[in-house]
C-alpha positions, 0 to 999 in steps of 0.5 A: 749118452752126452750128444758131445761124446755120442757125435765124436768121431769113432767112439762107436768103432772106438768102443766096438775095437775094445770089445773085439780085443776083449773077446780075442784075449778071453777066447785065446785065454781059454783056448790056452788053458782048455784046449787037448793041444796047449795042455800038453804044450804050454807048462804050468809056468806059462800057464800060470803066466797067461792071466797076467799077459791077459791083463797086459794086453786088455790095459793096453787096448783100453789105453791106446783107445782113450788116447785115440778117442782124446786125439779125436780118432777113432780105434779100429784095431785088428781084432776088430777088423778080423772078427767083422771078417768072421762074422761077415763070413758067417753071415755069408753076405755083405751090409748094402747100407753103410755100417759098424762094418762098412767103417771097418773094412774101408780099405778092404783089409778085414781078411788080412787083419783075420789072418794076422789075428790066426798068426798071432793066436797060433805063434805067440803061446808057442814062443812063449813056451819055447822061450820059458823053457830056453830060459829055464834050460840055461838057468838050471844049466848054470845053476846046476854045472860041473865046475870041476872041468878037465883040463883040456879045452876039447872036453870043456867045449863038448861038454859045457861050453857048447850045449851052454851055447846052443841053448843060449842061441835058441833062448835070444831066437825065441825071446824076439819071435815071442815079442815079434808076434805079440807086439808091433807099432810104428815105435818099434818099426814092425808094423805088419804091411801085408799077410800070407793068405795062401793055403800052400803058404800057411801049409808049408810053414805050419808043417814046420811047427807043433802040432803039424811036425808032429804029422810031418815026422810021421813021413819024415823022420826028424832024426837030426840032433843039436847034439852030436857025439862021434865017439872021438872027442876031437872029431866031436869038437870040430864038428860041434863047433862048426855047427854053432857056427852055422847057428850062430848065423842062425841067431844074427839073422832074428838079430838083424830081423830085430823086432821084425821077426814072425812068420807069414807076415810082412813087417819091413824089409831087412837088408843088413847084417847076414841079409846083405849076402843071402836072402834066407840065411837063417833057413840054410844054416838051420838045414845045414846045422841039421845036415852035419848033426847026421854025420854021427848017424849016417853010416848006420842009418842011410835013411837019415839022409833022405828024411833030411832031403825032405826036410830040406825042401819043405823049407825050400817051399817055405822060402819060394812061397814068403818071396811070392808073398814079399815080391808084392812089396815094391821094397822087396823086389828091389832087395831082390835086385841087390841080393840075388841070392836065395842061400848059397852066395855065387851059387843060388 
């Protein structure tokens, strides 16, 4: 090798980062397509899909590593960093002498950069998926409609309108979660600050997603229903329409997150729109919406309520456990002063 490129800053880590990312995007692409659990998740849309979000991200990593080698930096990405944690790990020991590793890690933060690569393994397919399956949910809604509607706008509502709407609601959510969890930069103002590394805090936001609410439904049944039906169509109206209320604040509060959406992670404090007034607005208009869905069922099965209490608390623990994961944040503690309330404004 030229002695002019060999004695340029970081090209050895430059080159290392690249190879990392290589081995990440190879090892999630056969996860995905291999693996009993994403088989049965991912659709064979999505599937299909996964060798060009490979490619995407693999020219991606080799361009920002020529622009930082060309800036004279070096390109330390976090694939890099979490594999030197893994094989550290692995190795059950720390180099003595200054290594590949040493320069890695200077800033001790090859743990959160693992725990970071996990979310993005463990969320980015399944948004993908819940995102493809919104899209193609609308546009066969869409494609396919009754346009020979009744008269009365009741029935139009319950019928067309609101399943239109809920799944709209669900389609934006997943649409910036997806980009949320795939990409962050200083450009889109979401780089990640700090990751949850507790166990209790990965357990209680797992147990809310595939495959783990499948464990969670065993002992609490989720018998909660985006659609409800009374029976009558105008109680029907009146209560769907008060739940795509409460979803629609649902749906502000991941616009107001922006690109900041994710889970377990620290991406910036936000404190406008729906976060000037509660500090978990989308956690309890979700709840809520769950809760007013039971009203069809209750009667006939009282035990809903008690499943929906759980569910409830298991998001309770969702929200204590990321506010002991921001406070670390000089910027959230201070949000805390201003908005001091969890879910309910004057009340808690």
């Amino acid at each position: 090798m030229d002695e002019s490129i060999k004695n340029r800053p970081g090209v050895t880590v430059s080159v290392w980062s690249v190879l990392a990312d290589v081995l990440a995007i190879a090892g999630g692409y056969f996860l995905y397509t291999l693996a009993p659990y994403f088989n049965q998740l991912l659709s064979e849309r999505v599937v299909d899909f996964l060798p060009l979000l490979a490619g995407s991200l693999f020219i991606g990593s080799i361009t920002v590593c020529i622009f930082e080698i060309s800036c004279k930096n070096a390109y330390i990405s976090v694939s890099s960093k979490a594999l030197s944690y893994f094989f550290e790990k692995l190795r059950g020991l720390f180099a003595k002498e200054p290594s590949l590793a040493n320069v890695l890690s200077k800033d001790n933060t090859n743990k959160h950069a693992f725990f970071i690569l996990l979310v993005k393994i463990f969320y980015v397919p399944m948004m993908l998926q819940f995102m493809v399956s919104n899209f193609w949910f609308l546009y066969n809604y869409v494609l396919h409609m009754n346009y020979s509607l009744p008269e009365n706008f009741i029935s139009v509502f319950n019928i067309t309108i609101y399943p239109f709407l809920i799944g709209a609601c669900f389609f934006v959510d997943t649409v910036f979660f997806f980009f949320g969890y795939l990409i962050y930069s200083e450009a889109l103002g979401n780089t990640i600050r700090s990751v949850e590394t507790t166990f209790l805090g990965w357990a209680v936001a797992l147990l809310c997603y595939p495959p783990f609410n499948y464990i969670t439904a065993n002992f609490i049944p989720a018998l909660y229903h985006d659609q409800p039906d009374t029976g009558n169509p105008l109680l029907t109206f009146t209560l769907r329409i008060t739940m795509f209320a409460l979803l629609l604040v649902y749906t502000l509060a991941t616009l107001n997150l922006g690109w900041k959406s994710s889970n377990l992670t620290n991406r910036g404090i936000v404190s406008h729109g729906v976060y000037a007034i509660v500090r978990h607005p989308a956690y309890i208009a979700k709840n809520l919406f769950w809760w007013l869905s039971l009203l069809p069922i209750v009667a006939n099965k009282p035990e809903a309520l008690l499943y929906m209490a759980a569910w409830s608390f298991l998001y309770f623990l969702r929200a204590i456990t990321e506010e002991r994961h921001l406070r670390q944040d000089p910027d959230y503690a201070a949000y805390c002063g201003k908005v001091k309330y969890r879910f309910i404004p004057k009340i808690y």
